[in-house]
PDB file of N, H, CA, C and O in Angstrom:
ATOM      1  N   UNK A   1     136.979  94.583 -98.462  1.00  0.00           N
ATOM      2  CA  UNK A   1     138.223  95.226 -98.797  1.00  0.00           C
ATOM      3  C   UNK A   1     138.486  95.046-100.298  1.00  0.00           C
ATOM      4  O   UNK A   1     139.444  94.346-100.624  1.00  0.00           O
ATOM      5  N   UNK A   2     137.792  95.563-101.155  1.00  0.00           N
ATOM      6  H   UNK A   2     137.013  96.132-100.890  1.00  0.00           H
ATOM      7  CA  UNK A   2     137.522  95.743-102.753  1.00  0.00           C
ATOM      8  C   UNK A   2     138.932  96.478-102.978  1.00  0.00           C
ATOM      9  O   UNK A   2     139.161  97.576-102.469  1.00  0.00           O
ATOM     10  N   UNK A   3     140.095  95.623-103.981  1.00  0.00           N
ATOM     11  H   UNK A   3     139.910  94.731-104.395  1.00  0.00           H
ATOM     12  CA  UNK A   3     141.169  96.594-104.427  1.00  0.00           C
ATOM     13  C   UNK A   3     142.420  95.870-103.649  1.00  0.00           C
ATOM     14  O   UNK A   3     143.584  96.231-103.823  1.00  0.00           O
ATOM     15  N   UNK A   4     142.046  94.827-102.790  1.00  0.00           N
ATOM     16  H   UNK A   4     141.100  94.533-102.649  1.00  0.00           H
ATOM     17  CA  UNK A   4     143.395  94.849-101.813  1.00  0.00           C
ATOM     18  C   UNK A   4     143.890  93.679-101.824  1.00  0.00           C
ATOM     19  O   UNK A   4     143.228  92.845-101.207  1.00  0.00           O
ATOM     20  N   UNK A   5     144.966  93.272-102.385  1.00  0.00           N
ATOM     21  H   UNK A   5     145.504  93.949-102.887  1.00  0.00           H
ATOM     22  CA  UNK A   5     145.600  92.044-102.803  1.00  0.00           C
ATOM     23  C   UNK A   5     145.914  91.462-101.611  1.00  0.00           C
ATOM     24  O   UNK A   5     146.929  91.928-101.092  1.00  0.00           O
ATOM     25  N   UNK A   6     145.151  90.251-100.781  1.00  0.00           N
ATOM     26  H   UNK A   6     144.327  89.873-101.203  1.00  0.00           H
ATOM     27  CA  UNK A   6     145.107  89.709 -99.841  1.00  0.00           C
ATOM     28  C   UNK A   6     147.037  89.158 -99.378  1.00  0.00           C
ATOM     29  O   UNK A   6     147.644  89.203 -98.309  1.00  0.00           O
ATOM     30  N   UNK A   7     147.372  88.776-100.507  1.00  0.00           N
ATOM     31  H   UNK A   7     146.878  88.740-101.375  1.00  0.00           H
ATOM     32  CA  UNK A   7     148.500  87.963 -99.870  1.00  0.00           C
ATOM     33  C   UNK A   7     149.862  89.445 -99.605  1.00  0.00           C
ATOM     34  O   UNK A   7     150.879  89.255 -98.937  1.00  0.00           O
ATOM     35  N   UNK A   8     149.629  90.414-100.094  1.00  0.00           N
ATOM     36  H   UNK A   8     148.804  90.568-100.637  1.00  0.00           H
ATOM     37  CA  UNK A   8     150.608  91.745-100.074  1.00  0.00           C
ATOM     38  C   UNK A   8     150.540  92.339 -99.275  1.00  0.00           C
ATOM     39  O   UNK A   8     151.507  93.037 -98.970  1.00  0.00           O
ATOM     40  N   UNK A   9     148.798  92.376 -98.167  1.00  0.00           N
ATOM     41  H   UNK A   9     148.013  91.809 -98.414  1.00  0.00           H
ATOM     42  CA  UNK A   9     148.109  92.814 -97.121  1.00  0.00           C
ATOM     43  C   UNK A   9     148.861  91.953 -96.085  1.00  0.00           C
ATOM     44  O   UNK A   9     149.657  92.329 -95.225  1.00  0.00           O
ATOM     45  N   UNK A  10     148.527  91.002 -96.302  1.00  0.00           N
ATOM     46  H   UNK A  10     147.880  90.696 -97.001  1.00  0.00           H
ATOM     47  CA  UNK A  10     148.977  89.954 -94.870  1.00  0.00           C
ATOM     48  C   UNK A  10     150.666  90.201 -94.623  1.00  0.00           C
ATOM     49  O   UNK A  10     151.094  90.327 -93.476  1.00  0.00           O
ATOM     50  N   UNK A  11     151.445  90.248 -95.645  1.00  0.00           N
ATOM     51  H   UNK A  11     151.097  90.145 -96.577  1.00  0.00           H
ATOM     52  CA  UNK A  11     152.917  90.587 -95.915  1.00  0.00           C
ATOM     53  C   UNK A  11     153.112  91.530 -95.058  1.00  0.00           C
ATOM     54  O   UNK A  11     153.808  91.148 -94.117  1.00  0.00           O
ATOM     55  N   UNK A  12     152.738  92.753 -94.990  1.00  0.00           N
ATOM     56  H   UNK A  12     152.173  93.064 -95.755  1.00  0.00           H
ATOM     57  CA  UNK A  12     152.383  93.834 -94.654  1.00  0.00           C
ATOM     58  C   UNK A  12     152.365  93.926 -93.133  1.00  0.00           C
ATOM     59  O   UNK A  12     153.123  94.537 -92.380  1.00  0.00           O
ATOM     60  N   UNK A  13     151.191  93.080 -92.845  1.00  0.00           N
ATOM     61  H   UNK A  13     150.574  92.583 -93.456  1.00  0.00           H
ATOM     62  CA  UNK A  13     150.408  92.836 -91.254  1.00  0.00           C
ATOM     63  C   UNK A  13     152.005  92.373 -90.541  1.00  0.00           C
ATOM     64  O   UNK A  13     152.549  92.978 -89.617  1.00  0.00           O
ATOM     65  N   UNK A  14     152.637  90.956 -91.363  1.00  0.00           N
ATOM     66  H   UNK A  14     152.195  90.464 -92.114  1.00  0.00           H
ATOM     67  CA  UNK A  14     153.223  90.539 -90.743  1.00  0.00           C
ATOM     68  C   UNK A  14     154.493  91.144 -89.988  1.00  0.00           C
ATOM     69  O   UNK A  14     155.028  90.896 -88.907  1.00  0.00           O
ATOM     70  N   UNK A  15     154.870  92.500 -91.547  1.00  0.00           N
ATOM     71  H   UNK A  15     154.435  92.701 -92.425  1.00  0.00           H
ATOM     72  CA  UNK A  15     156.176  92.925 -90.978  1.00  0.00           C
ATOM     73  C   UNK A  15     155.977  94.010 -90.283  1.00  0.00           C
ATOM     74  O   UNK A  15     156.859  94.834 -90.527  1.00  0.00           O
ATOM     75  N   UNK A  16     154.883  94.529 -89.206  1.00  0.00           N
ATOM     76  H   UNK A  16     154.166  93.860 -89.008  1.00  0.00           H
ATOM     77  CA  UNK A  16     154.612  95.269 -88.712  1.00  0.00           C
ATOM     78  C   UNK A  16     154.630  94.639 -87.365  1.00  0.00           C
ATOM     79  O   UNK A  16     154.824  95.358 -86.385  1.00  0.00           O
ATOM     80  N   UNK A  17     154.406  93.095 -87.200  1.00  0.00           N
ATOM     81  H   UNK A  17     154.248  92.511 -87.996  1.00  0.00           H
ATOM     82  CA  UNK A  17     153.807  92.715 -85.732  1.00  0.00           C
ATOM     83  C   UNK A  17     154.894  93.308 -84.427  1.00  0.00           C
ATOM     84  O   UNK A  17     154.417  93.777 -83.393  1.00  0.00           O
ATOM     85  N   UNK A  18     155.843  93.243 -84.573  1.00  0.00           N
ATOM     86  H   UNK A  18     156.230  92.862 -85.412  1.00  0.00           H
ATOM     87  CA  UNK A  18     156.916  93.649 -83.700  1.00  0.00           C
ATOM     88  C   UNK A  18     156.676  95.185 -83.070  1.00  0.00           C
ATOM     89  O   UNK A  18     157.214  95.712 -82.096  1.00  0.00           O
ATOM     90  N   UNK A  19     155.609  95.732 -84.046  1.00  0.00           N
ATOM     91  H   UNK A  19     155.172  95.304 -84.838  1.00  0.00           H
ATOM     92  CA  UNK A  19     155.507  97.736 -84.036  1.00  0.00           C
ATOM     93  C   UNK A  19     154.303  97.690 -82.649  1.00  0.00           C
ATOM     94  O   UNK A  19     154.487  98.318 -81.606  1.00  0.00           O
ATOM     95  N   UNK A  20     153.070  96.806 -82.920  1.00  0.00           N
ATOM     96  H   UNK A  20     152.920  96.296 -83.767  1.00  0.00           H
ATOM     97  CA  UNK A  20     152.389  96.456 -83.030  1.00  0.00           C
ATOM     98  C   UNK A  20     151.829  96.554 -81.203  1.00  0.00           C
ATOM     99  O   UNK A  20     151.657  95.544 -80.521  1.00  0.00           O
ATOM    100  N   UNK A  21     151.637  97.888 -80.725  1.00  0.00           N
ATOM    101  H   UNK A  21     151.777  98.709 -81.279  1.00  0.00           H
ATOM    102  CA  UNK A  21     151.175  97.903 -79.572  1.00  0.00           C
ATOM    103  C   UNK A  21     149.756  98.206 -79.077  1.00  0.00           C
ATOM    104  O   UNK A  21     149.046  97.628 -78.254  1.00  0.00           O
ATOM    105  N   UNK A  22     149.574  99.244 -79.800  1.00  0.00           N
ATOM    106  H   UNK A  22     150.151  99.714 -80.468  1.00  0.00           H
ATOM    107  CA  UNK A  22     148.050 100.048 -79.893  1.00  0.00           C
ATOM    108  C   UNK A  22     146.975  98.837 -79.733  1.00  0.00           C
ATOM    109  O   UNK A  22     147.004  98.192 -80.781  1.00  0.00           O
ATOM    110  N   UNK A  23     146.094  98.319 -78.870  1.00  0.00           N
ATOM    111  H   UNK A  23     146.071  98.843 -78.019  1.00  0.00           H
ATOM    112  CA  UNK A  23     144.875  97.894 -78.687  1.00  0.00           C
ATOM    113  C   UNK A  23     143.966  97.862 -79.574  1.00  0.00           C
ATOM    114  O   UNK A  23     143.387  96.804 -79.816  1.00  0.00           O
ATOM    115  N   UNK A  24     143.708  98.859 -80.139  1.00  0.00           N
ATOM    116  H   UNK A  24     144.179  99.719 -79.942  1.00  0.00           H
ATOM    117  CA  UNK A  24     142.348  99.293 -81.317  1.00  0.00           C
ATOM    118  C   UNK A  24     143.255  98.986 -82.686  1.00  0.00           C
ATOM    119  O   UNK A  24     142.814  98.406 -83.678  1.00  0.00           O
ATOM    120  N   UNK A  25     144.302  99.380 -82.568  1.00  0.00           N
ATOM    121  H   UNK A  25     144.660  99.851 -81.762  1.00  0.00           H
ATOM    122  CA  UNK A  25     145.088  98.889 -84.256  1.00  0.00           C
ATOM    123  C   UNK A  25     145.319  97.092 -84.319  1.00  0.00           C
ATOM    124  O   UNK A  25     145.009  96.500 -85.353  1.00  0.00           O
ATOM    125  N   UNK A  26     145.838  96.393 -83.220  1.00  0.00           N
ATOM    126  H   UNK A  26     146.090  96.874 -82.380  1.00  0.00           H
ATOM    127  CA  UNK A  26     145.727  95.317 -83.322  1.00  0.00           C
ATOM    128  C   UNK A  26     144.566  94.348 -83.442  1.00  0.00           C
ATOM    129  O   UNK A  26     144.658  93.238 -83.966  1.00  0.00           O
ATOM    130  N   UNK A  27     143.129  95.018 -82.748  1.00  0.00           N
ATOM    131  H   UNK A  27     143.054  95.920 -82.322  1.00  0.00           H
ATOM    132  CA  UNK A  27     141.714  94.644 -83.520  1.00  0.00           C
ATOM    133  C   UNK A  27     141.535  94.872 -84.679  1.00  0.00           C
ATOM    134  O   UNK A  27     141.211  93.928 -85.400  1.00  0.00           O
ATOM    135  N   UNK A  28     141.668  96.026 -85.168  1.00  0.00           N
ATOM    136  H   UNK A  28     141.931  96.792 -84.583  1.00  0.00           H
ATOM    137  CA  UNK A  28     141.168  96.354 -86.231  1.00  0.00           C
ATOM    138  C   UNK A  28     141.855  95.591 -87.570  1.00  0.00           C
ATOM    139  O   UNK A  28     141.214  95.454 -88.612  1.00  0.00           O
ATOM    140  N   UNK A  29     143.610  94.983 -87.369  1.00  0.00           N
ATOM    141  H   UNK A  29     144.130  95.095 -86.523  1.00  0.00           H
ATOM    142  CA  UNK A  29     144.453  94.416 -88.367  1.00  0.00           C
ATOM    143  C   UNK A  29     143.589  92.588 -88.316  1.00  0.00           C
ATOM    144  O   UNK A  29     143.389  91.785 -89.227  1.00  0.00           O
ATOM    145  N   UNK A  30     143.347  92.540 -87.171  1.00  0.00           N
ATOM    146  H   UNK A  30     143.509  93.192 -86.431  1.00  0.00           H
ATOM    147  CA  UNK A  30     143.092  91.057 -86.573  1.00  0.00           C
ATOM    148  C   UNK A  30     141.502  90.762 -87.503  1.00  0.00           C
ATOM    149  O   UNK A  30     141.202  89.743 -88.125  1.00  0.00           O
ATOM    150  N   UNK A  31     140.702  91.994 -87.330  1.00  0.00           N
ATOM    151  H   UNK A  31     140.945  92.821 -86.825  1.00  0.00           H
ATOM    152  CA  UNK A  31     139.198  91.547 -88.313  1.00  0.00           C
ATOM    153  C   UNK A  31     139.859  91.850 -89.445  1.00  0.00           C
ATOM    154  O   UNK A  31     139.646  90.975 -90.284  1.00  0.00           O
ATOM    155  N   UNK A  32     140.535  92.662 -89.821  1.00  0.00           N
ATOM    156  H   UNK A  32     140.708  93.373 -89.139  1.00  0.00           H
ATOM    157  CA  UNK A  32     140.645  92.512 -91.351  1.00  0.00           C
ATOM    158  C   UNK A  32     141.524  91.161 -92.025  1.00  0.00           C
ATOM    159  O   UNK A  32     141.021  90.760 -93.075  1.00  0.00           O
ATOM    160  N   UNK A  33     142.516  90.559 -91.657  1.00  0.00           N
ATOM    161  H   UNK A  33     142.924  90.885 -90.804  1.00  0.00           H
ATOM    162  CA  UNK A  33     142.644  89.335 -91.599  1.00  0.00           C
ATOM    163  C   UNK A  33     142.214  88.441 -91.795  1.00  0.00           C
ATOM    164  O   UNK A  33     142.385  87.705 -92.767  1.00  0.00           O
ATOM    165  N   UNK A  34     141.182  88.245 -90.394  1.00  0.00           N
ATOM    166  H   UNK A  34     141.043  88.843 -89.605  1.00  0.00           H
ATOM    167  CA  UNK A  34     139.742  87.334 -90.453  1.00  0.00           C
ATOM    168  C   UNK A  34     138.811  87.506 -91.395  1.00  0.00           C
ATOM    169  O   UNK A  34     137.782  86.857 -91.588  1.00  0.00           O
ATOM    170  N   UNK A  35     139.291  88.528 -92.031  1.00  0.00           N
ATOM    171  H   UNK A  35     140.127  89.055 -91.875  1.00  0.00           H
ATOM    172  CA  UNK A  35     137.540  88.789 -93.154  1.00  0.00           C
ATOM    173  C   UNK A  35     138.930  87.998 -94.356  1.00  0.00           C
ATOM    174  O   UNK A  35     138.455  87.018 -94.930  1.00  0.00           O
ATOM    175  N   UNK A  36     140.041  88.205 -94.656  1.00  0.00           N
ATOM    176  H   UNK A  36     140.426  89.002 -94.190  1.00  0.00           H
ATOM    177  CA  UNK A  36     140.916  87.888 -95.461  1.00  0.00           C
ATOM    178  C   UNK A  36     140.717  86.363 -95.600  1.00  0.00           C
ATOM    179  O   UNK A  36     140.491  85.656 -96.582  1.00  0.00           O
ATOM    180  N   UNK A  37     140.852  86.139 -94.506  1.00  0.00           N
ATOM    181  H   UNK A  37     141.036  86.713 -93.708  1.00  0.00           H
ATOM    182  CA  UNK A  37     140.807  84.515 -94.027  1.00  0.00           C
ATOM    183  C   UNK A  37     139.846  83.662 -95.495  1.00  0.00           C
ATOM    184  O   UNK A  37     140.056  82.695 -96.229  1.00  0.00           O
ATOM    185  N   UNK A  38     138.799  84.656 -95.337  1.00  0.00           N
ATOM    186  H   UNK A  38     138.629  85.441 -94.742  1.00  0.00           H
ATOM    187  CA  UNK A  38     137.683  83.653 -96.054  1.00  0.00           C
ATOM    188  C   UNK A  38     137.859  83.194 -97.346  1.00  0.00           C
ATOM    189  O   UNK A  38     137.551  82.191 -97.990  1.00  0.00           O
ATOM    190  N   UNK A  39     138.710  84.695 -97.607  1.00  0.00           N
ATOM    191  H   UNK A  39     138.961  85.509 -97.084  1.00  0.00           H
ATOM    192  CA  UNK A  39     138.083  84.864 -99.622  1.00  0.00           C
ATOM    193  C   UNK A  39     140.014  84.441 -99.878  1.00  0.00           C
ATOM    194  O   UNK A  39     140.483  84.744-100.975  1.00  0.00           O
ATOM    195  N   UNK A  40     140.662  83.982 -99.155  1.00  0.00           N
ATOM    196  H   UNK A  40     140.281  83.736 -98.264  1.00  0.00           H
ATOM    197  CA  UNK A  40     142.194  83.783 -99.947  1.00  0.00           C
ATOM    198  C   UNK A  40     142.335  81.831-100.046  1.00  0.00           C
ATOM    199  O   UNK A  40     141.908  80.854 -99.431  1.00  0.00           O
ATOM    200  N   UNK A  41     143.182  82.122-101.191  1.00  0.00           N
ATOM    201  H   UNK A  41     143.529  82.916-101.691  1.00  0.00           H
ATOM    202  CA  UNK A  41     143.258  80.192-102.025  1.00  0.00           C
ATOM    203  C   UNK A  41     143.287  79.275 -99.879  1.00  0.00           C
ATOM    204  O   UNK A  41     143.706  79.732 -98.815  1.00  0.00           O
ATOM    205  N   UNK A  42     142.662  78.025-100.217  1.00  0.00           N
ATOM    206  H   UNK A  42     142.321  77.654-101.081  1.00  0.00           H
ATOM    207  CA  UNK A  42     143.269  77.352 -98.833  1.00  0.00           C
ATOM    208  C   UNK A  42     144.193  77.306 -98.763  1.00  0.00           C
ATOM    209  O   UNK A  42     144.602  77.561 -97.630  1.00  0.00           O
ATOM    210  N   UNK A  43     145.306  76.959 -99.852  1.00  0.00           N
ATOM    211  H   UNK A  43     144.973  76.752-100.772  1.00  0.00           H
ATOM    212  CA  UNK A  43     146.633  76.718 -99.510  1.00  0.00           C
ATOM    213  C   UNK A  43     147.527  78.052 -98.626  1.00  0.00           C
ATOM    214  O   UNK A  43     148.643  78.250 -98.147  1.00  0.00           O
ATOM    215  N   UNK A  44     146.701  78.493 -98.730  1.00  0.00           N
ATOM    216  H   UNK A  44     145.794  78.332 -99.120  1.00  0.00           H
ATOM    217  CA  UNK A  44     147.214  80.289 -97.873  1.00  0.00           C
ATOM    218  C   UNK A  44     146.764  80.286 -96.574  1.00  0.00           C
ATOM    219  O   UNK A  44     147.241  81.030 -95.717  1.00  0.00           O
ATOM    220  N   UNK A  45     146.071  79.670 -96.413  1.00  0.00           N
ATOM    221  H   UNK A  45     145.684  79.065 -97.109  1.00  0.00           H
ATOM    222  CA  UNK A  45     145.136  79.482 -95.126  1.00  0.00           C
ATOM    223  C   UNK A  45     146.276  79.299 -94.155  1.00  0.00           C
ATOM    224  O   UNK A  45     146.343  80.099 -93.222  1.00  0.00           O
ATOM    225  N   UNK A  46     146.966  78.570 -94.233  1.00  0.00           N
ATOM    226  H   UNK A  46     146.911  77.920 -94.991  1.00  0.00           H
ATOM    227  CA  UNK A  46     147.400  77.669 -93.055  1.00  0.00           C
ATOM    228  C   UNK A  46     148.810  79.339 -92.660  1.00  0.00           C
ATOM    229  O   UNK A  46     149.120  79.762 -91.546  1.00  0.00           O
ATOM    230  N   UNK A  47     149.315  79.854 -94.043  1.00  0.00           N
ATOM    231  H   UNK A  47     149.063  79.511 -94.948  1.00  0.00           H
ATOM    232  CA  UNK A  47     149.857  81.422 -93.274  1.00  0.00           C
ATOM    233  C   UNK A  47     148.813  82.361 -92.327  1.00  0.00           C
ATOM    234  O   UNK A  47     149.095  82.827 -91.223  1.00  0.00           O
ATOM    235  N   UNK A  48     147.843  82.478 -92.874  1.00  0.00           N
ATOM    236  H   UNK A  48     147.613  82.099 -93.771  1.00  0.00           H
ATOM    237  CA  UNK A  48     146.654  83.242 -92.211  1.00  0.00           C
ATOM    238  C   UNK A  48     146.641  82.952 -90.709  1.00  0.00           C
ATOM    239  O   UNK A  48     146.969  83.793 -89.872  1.00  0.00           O
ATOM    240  N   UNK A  49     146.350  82.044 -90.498  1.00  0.00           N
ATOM    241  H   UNK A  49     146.084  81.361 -91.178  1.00  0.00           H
ATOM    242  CA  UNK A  49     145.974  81.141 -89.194  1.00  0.00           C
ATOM    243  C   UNK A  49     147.481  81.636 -88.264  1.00  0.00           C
ATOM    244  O   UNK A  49     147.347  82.190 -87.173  1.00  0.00           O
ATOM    245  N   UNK A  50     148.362  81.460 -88.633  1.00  0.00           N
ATOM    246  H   UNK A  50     148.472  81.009 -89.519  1.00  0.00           H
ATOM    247  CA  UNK A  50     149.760  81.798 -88.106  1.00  0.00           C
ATOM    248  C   UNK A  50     149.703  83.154 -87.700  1.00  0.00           C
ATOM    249  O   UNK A  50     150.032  83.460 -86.554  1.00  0.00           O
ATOM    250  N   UNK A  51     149.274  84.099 -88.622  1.00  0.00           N
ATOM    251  H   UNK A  51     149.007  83.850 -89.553  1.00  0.00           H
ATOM    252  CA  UNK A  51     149.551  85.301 -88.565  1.00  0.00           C
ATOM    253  C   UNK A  51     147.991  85.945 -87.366  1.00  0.00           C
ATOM    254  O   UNK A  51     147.801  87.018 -86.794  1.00  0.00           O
ATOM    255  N   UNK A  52     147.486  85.140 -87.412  1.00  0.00           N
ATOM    256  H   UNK A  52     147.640  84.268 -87.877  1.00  0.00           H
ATOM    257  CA  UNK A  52     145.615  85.639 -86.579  1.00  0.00           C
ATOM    258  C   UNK A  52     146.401  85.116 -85.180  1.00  0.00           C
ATOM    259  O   UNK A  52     146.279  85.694 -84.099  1.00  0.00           O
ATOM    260  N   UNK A  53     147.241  83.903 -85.402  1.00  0.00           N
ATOM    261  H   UNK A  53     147.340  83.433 -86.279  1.00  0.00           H
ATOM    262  CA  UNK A  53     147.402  83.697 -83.585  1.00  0.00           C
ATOM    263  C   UNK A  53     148.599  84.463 -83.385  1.00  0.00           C
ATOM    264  O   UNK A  53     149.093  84.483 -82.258  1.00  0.00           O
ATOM    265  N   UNK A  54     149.172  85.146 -84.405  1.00  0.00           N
ATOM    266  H   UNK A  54     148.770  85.129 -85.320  1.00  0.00           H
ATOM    267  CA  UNK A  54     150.406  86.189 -83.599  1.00  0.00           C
ATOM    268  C   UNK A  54     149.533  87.305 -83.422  1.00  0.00           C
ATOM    269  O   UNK A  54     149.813  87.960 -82.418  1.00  0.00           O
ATOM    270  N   UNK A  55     148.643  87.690 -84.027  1.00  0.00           N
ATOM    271  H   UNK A  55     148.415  87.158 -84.843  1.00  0.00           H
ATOM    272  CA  UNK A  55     147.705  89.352 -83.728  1.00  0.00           C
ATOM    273  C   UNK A  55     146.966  88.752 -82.218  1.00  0.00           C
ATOM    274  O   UNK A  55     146.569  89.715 -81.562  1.00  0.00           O
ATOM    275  N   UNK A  56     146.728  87.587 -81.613  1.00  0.00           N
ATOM    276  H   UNK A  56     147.051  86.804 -82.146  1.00  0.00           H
ATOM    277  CA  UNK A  56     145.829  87.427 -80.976  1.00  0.00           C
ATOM    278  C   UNK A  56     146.809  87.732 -79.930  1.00  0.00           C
ATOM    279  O   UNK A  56     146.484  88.578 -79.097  1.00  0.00           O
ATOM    280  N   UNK A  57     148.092  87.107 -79.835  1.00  0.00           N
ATOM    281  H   UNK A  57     148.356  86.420 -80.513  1.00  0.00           H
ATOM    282  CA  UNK A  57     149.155  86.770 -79.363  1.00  0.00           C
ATOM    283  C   UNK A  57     149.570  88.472 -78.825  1.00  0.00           C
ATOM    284  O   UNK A  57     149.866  88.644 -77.643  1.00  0.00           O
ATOM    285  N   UNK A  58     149.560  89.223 -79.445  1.00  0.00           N
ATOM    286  H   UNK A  58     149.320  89.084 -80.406  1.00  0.00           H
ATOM    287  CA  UNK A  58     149.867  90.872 -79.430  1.00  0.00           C
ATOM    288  C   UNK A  58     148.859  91.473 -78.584  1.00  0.00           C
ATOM    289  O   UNK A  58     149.077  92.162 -77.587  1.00  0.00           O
ATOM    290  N   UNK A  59     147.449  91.069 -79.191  1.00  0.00           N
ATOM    291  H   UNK A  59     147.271  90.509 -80.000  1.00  0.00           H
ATOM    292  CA  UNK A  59     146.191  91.838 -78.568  1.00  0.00           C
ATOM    293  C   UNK A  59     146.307  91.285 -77.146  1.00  0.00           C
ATOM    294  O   UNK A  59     146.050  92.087 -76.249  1.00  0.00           O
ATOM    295  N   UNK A  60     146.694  89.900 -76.761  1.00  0.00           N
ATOM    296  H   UNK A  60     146.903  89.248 -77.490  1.00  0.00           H
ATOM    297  CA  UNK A  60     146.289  89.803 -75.260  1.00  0.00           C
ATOM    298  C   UNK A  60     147.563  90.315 -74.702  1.00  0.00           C
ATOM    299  O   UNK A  60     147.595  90.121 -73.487  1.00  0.00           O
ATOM    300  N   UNK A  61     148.502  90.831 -75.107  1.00  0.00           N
ATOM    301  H   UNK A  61     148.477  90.988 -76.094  1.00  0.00           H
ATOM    302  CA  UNK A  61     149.649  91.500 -74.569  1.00  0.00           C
ATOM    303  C   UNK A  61     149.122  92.630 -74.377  1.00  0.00           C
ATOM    304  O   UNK A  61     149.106  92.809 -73.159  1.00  0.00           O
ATOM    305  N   UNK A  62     148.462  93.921 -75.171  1.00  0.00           N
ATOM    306  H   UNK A  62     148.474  93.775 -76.161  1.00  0.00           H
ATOM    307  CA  UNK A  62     148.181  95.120 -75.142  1.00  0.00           C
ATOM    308  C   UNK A  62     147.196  94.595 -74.187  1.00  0.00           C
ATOM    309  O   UNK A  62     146.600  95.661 -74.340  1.00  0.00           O
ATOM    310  N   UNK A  63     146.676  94.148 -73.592  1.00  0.00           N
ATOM    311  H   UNK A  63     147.160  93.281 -73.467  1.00  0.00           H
ATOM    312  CA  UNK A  63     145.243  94.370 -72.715  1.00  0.00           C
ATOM    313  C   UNK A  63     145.750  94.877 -71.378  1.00  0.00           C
ATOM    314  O   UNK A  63     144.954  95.147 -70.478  1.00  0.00           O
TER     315      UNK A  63
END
């Protein structure tokens, strides 16, 4: 994701989770995240992690 300011992305993810029903959109926010996960400072980490178990939290709702 070349161009995409990780911490403005996740901002983003977060104020959407409530919208957040679609099956294939909640995978698709959940890997991009996880790919986020890697390349953002650690001290960010520990928001990341929060925000991957509310997408996980959503996805096993949509199933």
């Amino acid at each position: 994701m070349p161009g995409v300011n990780p911490y403005v992305y996740m901002q983003q993810v977060a104020g959407r989770l409530t919208q957040l029903t679609e099956r294939s959109e909640i995978e698709t926010l959940l890997d991009e995240v996880e790919y986020l996960y890697e390349v953002i400072d650690p001290e960010l980490q520990e928001s990341a992690d929060l925000l991957i178990a509310q997408l996980r939290s959503r996805l096993e709702a949509a199933s």
